[in-house]
Structures are given as C-alpha cells and as structure tokens.
C-alpha positions in Angstrom: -18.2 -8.2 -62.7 -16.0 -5.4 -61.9 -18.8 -3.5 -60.0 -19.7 -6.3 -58.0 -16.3 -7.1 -56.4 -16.2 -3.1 -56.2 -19.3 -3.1 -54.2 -17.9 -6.5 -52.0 -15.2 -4.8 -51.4 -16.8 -1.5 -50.2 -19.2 -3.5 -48.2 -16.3 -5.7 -46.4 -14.6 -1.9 -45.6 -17.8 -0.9 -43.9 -17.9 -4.3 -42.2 -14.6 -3.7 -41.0 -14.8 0.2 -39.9 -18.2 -1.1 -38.0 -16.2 -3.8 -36.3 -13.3 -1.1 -35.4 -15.7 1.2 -34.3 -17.5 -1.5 -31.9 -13.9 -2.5 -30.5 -13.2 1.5 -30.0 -16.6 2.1 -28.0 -17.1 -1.0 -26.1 -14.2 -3.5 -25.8 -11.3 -1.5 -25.1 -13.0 0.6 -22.4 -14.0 -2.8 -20.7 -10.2 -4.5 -21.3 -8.9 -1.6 -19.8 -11.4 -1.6 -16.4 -10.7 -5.5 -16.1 -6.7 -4.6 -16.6 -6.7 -1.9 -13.6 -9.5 -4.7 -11.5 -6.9 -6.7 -12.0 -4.0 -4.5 -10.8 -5.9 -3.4 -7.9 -6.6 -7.3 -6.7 -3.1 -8.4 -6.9 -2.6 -5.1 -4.7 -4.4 -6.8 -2.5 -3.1 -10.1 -2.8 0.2 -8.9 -2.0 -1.1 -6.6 1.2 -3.1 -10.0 2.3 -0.4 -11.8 1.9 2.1 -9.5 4.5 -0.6 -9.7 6.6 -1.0 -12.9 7.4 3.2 -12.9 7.4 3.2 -10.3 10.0 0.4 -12.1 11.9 2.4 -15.4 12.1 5.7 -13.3 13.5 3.6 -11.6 16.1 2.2 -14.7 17.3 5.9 -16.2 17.5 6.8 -13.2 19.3 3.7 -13.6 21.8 4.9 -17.0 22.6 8.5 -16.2 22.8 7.3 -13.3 25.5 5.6 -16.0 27.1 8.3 -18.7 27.5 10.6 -16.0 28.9 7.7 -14.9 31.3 7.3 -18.4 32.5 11.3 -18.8 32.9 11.2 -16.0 34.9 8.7 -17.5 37.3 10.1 -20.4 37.0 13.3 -19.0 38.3 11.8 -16.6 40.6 9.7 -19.8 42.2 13.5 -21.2 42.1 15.3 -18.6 44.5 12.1 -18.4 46.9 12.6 -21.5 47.9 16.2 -21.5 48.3 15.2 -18.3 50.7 12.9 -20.6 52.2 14.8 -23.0 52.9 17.7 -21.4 54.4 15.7 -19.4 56.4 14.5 -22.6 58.0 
C-alpha cells in the first residue's frame, strides 16, 4: 500500500514538472509576444487616435481661413463700390 501511493505520488511530481516545463517552453514565451502585441496596438490606438484629432482641428482651421478670406472679399467688393459710386 505504501509503495503504491509512493509511486502515485512520484508519478503526479512528474506530471507536474512535465506540466511546468510545457508552460516554461511554450506558454510564457507566447503570453509575453501577445503582451508586447498588445502594447504596441494600443500605441497605435493612441497615435490613430491624435490623428484623426489633429485632422478635425486642421479642417476647422481651413474653414476658419476661408470665412475670413470670404470677409475680406466681401469687404473688398464693399469699398469698390463705394469707389464706384462716388466716382460717378
């Protein structure tokens, strides 16, 4: 009786050491490779995410360059035919 629950318990230590050695060789490597994928796409997240922040204040700037531009013609338009109509 003894040497059977010796020989369990020897087998259940090789079943475990086998089981550590598998999670040594092939799990952690591939945890840690999904951990830095992981880093790298939030990287990217955050750099997509400026981005399209940056985008959205150039185009606001764009049409703010714009509305001044056509004020300016607006006003330009304004004093030629003031000219214009003094002159006549």
């Amino acid at each position: 009786m003894i040497e059977v629950t010796a020989l369990s318990l020897v087998t259940y230590a090789s079943n475990f050491q086998c089981l550590f050695q598998m999670l040594k060789e092939e799990i952690t490597p591939t945890l840690n490779r999904l951990k830095e994928e992981r880093s790298s796409f939030l990287e990217y997240q955050k750099i997509i995410r400026e981005l399209e922040h940056l985008n959205k204040l150039y185009i606001a700037y764009k049409f703010v360059c714009a509305e001044v531009g056509t004020v300016s013609i607006a006003r330009c338009a304004n004093m030629l035919s003031c000219i214009v109509v003094v002159m006549f």
